[in-house]
C-alpha positions as CSV (number, residue, x, y, z in Angstrom):
1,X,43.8,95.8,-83.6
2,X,41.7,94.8,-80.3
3,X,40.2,91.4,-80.3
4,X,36.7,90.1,-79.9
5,X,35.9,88.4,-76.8
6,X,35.7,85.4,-76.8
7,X,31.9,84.1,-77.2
8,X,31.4,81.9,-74.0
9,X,29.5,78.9,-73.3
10,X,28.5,78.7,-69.5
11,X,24.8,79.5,-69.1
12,X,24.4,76.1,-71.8
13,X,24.7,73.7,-69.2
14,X,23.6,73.2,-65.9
15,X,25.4,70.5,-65.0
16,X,29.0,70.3,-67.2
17,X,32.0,71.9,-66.1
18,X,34.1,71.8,-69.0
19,X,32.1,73.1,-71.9
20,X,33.4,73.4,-75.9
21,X,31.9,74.7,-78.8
22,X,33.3,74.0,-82.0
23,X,32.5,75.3,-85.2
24,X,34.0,75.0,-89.1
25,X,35.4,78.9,-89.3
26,X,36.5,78.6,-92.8
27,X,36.3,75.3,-94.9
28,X,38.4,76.2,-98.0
29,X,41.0,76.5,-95.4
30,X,40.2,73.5,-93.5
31,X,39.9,75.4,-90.2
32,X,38.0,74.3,-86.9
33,X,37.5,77.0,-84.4
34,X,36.8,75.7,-80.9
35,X,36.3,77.7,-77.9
36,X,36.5,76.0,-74.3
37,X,35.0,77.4,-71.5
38,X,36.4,75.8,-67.7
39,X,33.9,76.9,-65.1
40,X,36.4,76.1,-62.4
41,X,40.2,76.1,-63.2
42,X,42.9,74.9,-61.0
43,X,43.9,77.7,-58.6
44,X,47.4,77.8,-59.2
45,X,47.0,77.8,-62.7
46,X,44.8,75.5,-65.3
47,X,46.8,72.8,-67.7
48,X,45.6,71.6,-70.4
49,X,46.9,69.2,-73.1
50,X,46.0,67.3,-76.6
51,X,46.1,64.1,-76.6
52,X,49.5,62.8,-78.6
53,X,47.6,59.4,-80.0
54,X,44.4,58.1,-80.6
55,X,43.2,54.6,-78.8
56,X,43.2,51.9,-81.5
57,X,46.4,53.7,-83.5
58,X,49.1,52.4,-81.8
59,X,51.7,55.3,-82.9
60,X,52.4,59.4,-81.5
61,X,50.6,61.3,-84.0
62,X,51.2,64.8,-82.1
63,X,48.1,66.3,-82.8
64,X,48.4,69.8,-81.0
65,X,50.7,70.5,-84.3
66,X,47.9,71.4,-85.8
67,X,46.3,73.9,-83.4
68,X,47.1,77.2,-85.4
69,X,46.6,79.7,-83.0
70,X,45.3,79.7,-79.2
71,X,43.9,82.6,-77.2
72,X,42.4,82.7,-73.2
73,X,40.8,85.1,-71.1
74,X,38.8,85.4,-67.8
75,X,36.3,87.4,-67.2
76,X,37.0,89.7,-70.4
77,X,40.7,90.0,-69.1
78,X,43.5,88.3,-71.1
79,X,44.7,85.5,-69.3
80,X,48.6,84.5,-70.5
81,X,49.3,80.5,-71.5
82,X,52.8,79.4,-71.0
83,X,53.5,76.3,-73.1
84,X,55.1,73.7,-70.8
85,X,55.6,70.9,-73.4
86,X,54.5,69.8,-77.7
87,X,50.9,69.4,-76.5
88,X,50.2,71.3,-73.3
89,X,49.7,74.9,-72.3
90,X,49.2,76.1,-68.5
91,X,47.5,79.5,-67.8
92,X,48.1,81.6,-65.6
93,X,45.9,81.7,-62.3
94,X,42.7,83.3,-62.9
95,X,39.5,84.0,-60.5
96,X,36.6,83.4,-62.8
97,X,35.7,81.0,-65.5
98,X,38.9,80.4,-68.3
99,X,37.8,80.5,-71.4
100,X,40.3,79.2,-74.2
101,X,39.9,80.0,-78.1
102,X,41.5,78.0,-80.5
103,X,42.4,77.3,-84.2
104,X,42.7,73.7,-85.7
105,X,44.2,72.7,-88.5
106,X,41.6,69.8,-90.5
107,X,42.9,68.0,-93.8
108,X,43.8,64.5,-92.6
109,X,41.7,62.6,-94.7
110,X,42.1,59.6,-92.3
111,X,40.0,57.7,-89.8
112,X,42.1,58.9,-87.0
113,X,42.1,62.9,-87.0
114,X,40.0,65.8,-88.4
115,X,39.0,66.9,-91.6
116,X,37.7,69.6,-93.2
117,X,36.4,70.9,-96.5
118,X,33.1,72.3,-98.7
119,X,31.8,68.4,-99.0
120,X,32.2,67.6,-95.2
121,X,33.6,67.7,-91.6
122,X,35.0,64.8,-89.7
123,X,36.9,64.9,-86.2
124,X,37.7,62.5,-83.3
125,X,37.4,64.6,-79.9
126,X,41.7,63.7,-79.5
127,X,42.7,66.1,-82.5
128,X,40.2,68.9,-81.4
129,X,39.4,69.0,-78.1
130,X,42.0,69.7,-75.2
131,X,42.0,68.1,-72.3
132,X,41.5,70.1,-68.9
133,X,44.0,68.2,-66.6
134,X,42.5,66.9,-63.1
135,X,38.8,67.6,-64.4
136,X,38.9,64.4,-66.7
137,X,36.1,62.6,-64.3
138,X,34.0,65.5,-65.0
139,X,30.6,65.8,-67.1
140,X,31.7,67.6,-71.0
141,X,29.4,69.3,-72.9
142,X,29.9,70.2,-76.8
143,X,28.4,72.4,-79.0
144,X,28.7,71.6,-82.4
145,X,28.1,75.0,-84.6
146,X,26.2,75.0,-88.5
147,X,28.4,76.5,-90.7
148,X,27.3,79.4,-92.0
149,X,28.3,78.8,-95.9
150,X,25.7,78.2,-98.2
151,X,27.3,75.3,-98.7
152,X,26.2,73.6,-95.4
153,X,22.2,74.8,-95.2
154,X,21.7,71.2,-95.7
155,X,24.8,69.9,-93.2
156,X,23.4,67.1,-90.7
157,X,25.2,65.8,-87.8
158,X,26.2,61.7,-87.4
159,X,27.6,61.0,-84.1
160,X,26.7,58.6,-81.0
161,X,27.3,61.1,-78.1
162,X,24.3,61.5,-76.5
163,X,22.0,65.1,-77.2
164,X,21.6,67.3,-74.9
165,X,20.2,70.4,-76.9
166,X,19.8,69.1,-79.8
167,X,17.9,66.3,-82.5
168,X,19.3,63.4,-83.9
169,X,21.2,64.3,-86.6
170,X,20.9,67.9,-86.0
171,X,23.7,70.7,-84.7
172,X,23.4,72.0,-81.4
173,X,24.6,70.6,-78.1
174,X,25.6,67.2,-76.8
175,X,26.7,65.8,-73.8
176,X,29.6,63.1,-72.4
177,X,29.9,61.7,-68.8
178,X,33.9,62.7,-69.1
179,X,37.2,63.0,-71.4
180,X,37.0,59.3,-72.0
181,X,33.7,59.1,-73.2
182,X,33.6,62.5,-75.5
183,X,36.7,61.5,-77.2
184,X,35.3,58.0,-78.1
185,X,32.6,59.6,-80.5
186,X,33.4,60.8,-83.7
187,X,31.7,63.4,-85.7
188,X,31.0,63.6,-88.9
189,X,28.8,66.9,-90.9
190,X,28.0,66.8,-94.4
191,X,25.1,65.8,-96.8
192,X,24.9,62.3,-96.6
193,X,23.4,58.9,-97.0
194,X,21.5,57.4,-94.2
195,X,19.3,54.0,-93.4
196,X,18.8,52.7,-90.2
197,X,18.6,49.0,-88.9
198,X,17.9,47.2,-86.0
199,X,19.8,44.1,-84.8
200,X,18.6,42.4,-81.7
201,X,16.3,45.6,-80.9
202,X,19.3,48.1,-81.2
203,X,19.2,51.1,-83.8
204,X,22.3,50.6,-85.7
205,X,23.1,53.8,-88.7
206,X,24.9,53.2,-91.7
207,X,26.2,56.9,-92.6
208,X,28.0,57.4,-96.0
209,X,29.8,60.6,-97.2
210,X,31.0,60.8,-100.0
211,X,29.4,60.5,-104.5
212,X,28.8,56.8,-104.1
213,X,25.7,56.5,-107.5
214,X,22.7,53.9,-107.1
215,X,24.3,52.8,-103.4
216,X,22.0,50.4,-102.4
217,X,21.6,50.7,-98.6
218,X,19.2,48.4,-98.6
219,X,21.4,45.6,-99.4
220,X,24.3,47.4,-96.7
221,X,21.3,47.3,-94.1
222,X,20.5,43.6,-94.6
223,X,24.6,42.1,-94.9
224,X,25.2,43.9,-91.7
225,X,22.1,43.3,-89.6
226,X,23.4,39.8,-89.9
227,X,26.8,40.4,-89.2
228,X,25.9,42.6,-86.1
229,X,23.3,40.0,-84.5
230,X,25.8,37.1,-85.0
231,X,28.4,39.1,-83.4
232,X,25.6,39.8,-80.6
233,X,24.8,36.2,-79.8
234,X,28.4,35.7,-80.1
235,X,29.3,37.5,-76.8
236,X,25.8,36.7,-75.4
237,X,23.7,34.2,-76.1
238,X,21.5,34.1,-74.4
239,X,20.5,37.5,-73.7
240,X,21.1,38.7,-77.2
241,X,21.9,42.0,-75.2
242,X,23.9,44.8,-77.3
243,X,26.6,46.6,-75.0
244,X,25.5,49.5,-76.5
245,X,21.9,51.5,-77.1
246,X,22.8,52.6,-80.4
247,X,25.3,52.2,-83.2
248,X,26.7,54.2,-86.4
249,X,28.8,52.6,-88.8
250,X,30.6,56.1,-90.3
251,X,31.9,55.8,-93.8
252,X,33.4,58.1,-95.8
253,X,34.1,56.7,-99.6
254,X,36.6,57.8,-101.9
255,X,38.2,56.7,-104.9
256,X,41.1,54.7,-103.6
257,X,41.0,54.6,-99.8
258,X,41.1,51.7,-97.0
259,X,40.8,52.0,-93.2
260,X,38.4,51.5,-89.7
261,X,38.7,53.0,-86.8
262,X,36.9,51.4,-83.3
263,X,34.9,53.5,-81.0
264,X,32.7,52.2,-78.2
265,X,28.8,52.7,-80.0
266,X,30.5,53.6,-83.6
267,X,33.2,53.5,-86.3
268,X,35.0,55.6,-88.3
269,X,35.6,54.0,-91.9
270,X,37.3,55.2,-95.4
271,X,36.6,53.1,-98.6
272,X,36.6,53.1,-102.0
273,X,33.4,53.9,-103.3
274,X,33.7,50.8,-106.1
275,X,33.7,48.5,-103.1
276,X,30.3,49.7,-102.4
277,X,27.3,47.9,-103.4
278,X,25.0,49.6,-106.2
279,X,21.5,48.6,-106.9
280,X,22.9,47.9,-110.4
281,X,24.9,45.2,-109.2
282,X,23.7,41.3,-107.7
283,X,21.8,41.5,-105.0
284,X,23.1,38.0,-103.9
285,X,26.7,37.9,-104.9
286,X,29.5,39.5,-103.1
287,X,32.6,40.7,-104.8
288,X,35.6,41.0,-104.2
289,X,35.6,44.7,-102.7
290,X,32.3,44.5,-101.4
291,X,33.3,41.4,-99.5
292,X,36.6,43.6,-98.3
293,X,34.2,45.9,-96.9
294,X,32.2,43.6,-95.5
295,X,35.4,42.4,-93.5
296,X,36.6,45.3,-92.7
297,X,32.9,46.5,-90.7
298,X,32.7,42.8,-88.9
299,X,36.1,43.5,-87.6
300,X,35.6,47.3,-86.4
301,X,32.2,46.0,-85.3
302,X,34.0,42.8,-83.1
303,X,36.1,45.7,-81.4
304,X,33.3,46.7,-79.7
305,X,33.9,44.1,-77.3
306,X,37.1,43.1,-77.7
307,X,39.5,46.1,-76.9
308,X,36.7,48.8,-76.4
309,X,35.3,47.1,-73.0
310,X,37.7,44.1,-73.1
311,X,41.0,45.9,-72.5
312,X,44.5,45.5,-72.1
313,X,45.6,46.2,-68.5
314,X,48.0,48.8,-70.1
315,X,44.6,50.6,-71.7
316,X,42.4,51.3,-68.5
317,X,42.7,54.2,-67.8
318,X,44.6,55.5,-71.5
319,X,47.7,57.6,-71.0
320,X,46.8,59.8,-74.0
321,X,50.2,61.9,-74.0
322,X,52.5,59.2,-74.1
323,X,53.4,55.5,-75.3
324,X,50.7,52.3,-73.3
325,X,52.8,49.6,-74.2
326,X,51.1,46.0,-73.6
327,X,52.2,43.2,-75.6
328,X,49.0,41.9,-76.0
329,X,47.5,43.3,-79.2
330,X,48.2,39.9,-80.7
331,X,45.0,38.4,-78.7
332,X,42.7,42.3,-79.3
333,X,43.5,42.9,-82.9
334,X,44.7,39.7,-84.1
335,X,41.6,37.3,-83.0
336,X,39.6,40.3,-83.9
337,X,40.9,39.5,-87.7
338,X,40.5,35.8,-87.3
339,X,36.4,36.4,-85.9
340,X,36.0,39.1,-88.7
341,X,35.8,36.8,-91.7
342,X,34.7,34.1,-89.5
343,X,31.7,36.0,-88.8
344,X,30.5,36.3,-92.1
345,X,30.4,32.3,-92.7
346,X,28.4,32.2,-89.4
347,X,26.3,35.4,-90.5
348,X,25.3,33.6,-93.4
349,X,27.0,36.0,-96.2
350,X,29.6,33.5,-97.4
351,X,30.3,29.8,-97.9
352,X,33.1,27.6,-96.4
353,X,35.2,28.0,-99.6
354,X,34.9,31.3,-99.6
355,X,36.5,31.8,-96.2
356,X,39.1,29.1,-96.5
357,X,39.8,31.4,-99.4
358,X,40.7,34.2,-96.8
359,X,42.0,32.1,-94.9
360,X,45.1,31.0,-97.4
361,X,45.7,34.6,-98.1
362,X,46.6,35.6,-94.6
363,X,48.3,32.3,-94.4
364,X,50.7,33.3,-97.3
365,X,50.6,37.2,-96.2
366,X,52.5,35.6,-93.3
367,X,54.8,33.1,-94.6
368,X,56.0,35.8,-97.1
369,X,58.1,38.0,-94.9
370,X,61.0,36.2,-93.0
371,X,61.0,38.6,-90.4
372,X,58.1,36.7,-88.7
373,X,61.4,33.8,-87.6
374,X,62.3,37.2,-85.9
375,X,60.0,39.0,-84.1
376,X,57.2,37.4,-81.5
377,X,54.0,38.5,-81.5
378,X,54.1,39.3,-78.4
379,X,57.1,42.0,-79.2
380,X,55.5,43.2,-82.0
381,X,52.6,43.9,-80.0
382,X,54.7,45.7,-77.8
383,X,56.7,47.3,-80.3
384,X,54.0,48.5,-82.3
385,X,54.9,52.1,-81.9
386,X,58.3,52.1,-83.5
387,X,57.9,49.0,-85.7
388,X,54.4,48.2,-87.0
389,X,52.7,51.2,-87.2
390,X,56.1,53.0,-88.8
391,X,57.3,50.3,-91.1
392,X,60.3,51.0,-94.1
393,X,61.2,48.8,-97.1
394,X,62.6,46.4,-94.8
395,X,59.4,45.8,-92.7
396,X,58.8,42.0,-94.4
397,X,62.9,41.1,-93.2
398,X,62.3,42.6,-90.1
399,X,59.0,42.7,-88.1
400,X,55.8,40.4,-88.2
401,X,51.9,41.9,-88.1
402,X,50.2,41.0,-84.7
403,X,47.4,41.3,-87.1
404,X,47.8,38.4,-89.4
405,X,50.1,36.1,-87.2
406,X,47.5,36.5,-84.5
407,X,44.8,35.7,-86.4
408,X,46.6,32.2,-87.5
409,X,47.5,31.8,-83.5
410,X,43.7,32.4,-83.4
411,X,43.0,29.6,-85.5
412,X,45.7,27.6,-83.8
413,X,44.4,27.9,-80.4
414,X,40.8,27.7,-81.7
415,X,41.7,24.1,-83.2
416,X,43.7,22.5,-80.2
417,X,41.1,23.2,-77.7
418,X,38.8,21.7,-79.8
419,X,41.3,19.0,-79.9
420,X,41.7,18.8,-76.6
421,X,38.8,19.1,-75.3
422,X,37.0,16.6,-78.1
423,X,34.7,19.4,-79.1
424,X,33.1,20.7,-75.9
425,X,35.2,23.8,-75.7
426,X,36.3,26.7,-78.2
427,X,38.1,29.6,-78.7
428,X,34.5,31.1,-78.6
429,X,34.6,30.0,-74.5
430,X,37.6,32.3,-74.5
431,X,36.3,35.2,-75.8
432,X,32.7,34.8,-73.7
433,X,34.9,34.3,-70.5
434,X,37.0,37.5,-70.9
435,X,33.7,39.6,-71.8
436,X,32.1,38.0,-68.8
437,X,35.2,38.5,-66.7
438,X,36.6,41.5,-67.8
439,X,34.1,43.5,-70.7
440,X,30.5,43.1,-69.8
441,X,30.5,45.8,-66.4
442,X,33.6,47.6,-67.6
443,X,31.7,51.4,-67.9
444,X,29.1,50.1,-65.5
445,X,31.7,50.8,-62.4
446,X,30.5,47.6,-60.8
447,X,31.1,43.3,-61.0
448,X,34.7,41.9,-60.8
449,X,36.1,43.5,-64.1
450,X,34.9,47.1,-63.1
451,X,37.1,49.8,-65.0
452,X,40.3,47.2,-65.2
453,X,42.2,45.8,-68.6
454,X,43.4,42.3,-68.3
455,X,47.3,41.4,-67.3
456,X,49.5,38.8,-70.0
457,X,49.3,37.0,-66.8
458,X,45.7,36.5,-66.5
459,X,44.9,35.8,-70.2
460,X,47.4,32.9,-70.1
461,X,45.5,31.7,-66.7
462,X,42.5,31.6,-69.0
463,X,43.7,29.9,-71.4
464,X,44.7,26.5,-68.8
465,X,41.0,27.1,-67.4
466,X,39.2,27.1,-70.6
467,X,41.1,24.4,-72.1
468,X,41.5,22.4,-68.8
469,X,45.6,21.8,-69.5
470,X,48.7,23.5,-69.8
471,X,49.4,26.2,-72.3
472,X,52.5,27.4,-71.5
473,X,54.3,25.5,-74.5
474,X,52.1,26.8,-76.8
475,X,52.8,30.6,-75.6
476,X,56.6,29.6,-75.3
477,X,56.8,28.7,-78.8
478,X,54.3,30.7,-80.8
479,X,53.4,34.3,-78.7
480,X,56.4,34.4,-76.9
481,X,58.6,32.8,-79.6
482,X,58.8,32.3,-83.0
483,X,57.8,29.4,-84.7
484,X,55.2,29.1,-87.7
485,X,52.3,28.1,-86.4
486,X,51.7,24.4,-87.4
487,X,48.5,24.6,-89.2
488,X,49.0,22.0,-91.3
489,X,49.3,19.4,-88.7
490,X,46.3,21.3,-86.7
491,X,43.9,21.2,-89.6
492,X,43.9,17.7,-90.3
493,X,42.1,16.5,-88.0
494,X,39.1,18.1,-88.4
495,X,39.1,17.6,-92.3
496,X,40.8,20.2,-94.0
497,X,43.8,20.4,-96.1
498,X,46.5,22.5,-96.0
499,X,48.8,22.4,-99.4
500,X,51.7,24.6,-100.7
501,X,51.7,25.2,-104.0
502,X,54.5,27.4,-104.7
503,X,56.4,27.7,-107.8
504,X,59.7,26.4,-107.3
505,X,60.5,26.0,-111.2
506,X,58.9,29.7,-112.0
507,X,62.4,32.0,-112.1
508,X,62.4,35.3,-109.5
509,X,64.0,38.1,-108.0
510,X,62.1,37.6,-105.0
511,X,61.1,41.8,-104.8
512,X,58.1,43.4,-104.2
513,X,57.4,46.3,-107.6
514,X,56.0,49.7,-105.8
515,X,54.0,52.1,-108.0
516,X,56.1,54.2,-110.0
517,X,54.6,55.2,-113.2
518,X,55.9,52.7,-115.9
519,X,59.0,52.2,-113.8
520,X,60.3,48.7,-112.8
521,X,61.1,50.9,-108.7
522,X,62.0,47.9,-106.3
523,X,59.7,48.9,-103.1
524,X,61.0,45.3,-101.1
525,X,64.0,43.6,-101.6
526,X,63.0,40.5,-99.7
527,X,66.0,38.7,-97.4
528,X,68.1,35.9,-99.2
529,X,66.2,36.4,-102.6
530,X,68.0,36.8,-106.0
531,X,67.9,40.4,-105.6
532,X,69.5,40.8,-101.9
533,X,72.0,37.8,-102.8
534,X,73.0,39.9,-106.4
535,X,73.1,43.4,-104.2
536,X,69.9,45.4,-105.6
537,X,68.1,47.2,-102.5
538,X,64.5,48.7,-102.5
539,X,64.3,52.1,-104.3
540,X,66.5,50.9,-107.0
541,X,65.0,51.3,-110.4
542,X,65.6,48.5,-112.8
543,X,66.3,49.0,-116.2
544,X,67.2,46.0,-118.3
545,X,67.4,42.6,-117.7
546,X,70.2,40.8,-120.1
547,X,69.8,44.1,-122.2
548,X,66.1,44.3,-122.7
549,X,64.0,47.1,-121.3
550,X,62.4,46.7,-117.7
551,X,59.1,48.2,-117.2
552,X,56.7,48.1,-114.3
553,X,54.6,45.4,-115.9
554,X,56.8,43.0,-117.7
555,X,59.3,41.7,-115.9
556,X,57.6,38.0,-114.9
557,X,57.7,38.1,-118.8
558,X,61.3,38.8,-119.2
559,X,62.5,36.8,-116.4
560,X,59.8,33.5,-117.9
561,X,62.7,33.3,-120.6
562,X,65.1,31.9,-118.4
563,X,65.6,29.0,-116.1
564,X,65.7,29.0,-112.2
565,X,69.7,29.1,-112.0
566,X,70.7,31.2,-115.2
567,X,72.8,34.0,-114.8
568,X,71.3,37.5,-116.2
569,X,73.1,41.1,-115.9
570,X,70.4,43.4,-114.5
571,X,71.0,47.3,-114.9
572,X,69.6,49.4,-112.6
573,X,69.5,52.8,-111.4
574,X,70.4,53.4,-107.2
575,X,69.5,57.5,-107.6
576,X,70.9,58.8,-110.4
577,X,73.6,55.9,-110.8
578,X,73.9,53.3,-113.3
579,X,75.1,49.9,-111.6
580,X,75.2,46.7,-112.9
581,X,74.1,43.4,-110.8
582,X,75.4,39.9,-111.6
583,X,72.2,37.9,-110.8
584,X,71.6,34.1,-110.2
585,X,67.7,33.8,-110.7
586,X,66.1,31.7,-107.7
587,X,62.9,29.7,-107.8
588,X,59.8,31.7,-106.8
589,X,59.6,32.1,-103.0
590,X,56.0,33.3,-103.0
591,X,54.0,31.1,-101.1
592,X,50.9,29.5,-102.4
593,X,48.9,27.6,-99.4
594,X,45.3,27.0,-100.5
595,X,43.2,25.3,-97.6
596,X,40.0,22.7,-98.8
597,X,37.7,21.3,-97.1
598,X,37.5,17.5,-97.6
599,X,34.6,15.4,-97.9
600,X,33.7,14.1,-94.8
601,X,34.3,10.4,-93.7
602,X,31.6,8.0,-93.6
603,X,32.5,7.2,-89.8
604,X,34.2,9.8,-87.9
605,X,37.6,9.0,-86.2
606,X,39.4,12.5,-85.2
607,X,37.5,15.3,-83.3
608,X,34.2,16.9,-84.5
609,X,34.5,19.1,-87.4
610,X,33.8,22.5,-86.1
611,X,30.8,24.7,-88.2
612,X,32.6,27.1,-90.0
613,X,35.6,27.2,-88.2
């Protein structure tokens, strides 16, 4: 059967070479048709190539696996493709404009790829939109098509790349300056919910997909407008100048679902819909999911600077088909998660005790796995590709999160300048010297940090300046080595305290239960617990402890009857095995550091307690 031609694209634009169009060919099976039209292709033969990872997911996600089908012609003439590696094609030399028609596969319901049903369509440009290799500088043009289901009359379109041909909100055509920019803009189509708010005189959208009943978006409009304009003041305050003209916080809500994705004006978001605010609810209290939320949109938000225009050397320009390394995601992701929940305090939406509250958790997240006396930050930074972002049942004995760790370094640094300085510098100085130095003029092509990431090298330099001493030990021991950080000993002097009150006398395996029905399944068997020491390993079902039934929720019960020491016979099942484990029950291993804030001293003797820090 002959084909159709391919519908073309060039008379659209008077000004972009590399022109897509992209429209949802048939959402019961989750299908994006995109057609790419190259006004000029290389003479000896046109490459093009899908990016293999998305900037801000550290990990090869292959995403041309998912183009079905791909077609290209010139000047109504087949024009062949010869596939030259997983992710790029080459066609053949052609005189006229190449136009390339392809199928992609959508039903990653993720933050990071595309997705694509009767309720809604989602992409990032890196999972649809190939890239036409030595035209990256170029001006792109997209067309995003309306379905033609019945389904979608009512479709509207959220993204932050600029229109071209088309209204806010609306399909038709939009416009980027090159690859770098159109693939920092997700899209998102569907019916949804939409209020608008301004912080420091820029537009920001709250978009949500998904049945969320009674959402109260005026309460979402009001908690982040102070999150976003303490996060603007933070970086500059005196200006109160956004780095951005507009801004779209894109959330999808679901019944069980966690995740944020940076972009440069926007970002991607998955939640639960419970952790959404209803107008049923307080209008002054924040719980506990809410409040995750909450944390979770100050920290995407906080990216803006830090890692979207503050880079890592490694990340200017991206190298989208292979591995950047740079072990510095300790400093963008892990201060990021120290400022997230510190912004709320200084926004206003929660006390101190609150966020020493969320403070101890990370604390204990971090102390819990022993392989943080093995692995540096600054490795796993640089392993993240391998380690972090593909992590087994023996992640906790094995690797530690740049996230968590580098939020307590964070802290750590945070509290010695202080210390050091007697309260005139911060961390905060820190931050506003790299944006200064290195984010402020980095899509502006012009100032000393034009277009360039910062080097290990520099950030360590900046550290001595800021502080006015040396920080090499403290990199030697706890980014570069390590140690726990000493927070104990940090805290004190500013007022709070640090305690650890773990349960030595409360009997445990020391295992982590996974989700298995009714099943006792071990999902982390954690190094030189009861259960390592006896021989269980994760995956192993357990069955009976001294005889009696184990089920997925009574274990502390069953193990309550004993004493740390005693000797219990555990059965358990490795597959379809019955073993038998001679176990010597340990005191709990969990810590349980809780951080207060003491009242403070008549007369001050140690360095000014920080606000909120």
């Amino acid at each position: 059967m002959k084909k159709a031609p391919i519908k073309k694209n060039i008379a659209k634009s008077p000004v972009a070479g590399i022109i897509y169009s992209i429209a949802a060919s048939d959402l019961a099976g989750h299908m994006f048709k995109v057609t790419l039209t190259v006004k000029s292709p290389a003479a000896i033969g046109q490459v093009l190539s899908l990016p293999a990872w998305i900037p801000g997911s550290y990990m090869i996600r292959e995403f041309s696996r998912n183009i079905v089908s791909i077609r290209a012609e010139s000047e109504g003439k087949a024009v062949a493709l010869a596939k030259l590696d997983k992710h790029s094609w080459q066609a053949a030399p052609c005189k006229g404009a190449l136009t390339l028609e392809y199928d992609v596969y959508a039903w990653d319901l993720s933050v990071r790829a595309a997705h694509l049903d009767q309720n809604h369509g989602f992409f990032n440009g890196t999972s649809v939109f190939l890239r036409v290799l030595g035209q990256e500088a170029e001006p792109h043009e997209v067309h995003i098509v309306q379905p033609k289901d019945a389904a979608c009359k009512t479709w509207r379109v959220a993204t932050t790349l600029p229109e071209l041909k088309a209204k806010r909100y609306g399909f038709g055509s939009y416009q980027a300056a090159n690859y770098d920019e159109l693939i920092d803009h997700p899209v998102e189509m569907g019916d949804f919910a939409l209020a608008t708010f301004k912080a420091h005189g820029v537009p920001h959208d709250i978009v949500v997909t998904g049945k969320v009943p009674n959402l109260d978006l005026d309460r979402l409009c009001r908690d982040l407008k102070a999150i976003c304009e303490t996060q603007i003041a933070f970086f500059e305050p005196k200006t109160k100048k956004a780095p951005m003209d507009r801004y779209v916080f894109m959330t999808m809500a679901v019944g069980d679902g966690y995740g944020g994705l940076e972009h440069r004006a926007s970002t991607a978001l998955i939640c639960a819909r419970a952790d959404l605010p209803t107008t049923a609810s307080s209008s002054t209290e924040i719980g506990e999911g809410y409040l995750k939320f909450l944390g979770l949109c100050s920290h995407e938000y906080f990216h803006t600077w830090n890692v979207k225009r503050i880079k890592p050397a490694a990340f200017a320009p991206y190298n989208l088909q292979a591995e950047s390394y740079s072990p510095l995601l300790w400093l963008f992701e892990g201060f990021t998660s120290y400022y997230d929940d510190l912004m709320l305090v200084r926004a206003g939406l929660i006390d101190e005790a609150a966020y020493f509250k969320l403070l101890g958790k990370t604390v204990n997240s971090v102390l819990r796995g022993s392989g943080r006396s093995k692995q540096s930050v600054a490795d796993s930074s640089f392993d993240a590709w391998g380690k972090y972002y593909r992590q087994d049942e023996n992640a906790p004995n094995a690797i530690v999160s740049y996230y968590t760790k580098g939020s307590l370094i964070a802290l750590a640094f945070d509290l010695t300048i202080r210390s050091k300085t007697h309260g005139e510098k911060s961390l905060d100085d820190v931050m506003q010297v790299l944006w200064q130095r290195y984010g402020r003029d980095f899509y502006k092509g012009k100032g000393e940090g034009k277009g360039r990431g910062v080097t290990p090298a520099e950030v360590e330099a900046l550290f001595d300046e800021v502080s006015g001493t040396r920080m090499k030990p403290f990199f030697e021991r706890y980014i570069r080595g390590t140690d726990d950080v000493p927070l104990a000993r940090l805290l004190a002097p500013f007022g709070v305290k640090y305690s650890d009150q773990r349960r030595a006398e409360k009997p445990s395996l020391d295992v982590t239960l996974g989700r298995d029905g009714n099943d006792a399944r071990l999902a982390q068997v954690h190094q030189g617990g009861a259960a390592h020491v006896a021989g269980l390993s994760a995956g192993d079902v357990l069955v009976a402890v001294d005889g009696l039934r184990v089920t997925g929720t009574n274990l502390d019960t069953l193990l309550g009857r004993y004493a740390v020491g005693a000797r219990v016979a555990i059965h358990a099942f490795r597959r379809d095995e019955l073993m038998t484990f001679a176990t010597i029950l340990q005191g709990d291993r969990v810590p349980g550091v809780s951080l207060a804030l003491l009242p403070a001293p008549k007369k001050a003797t140690g360095p000014k307690r920080p606000s909120a820090a």
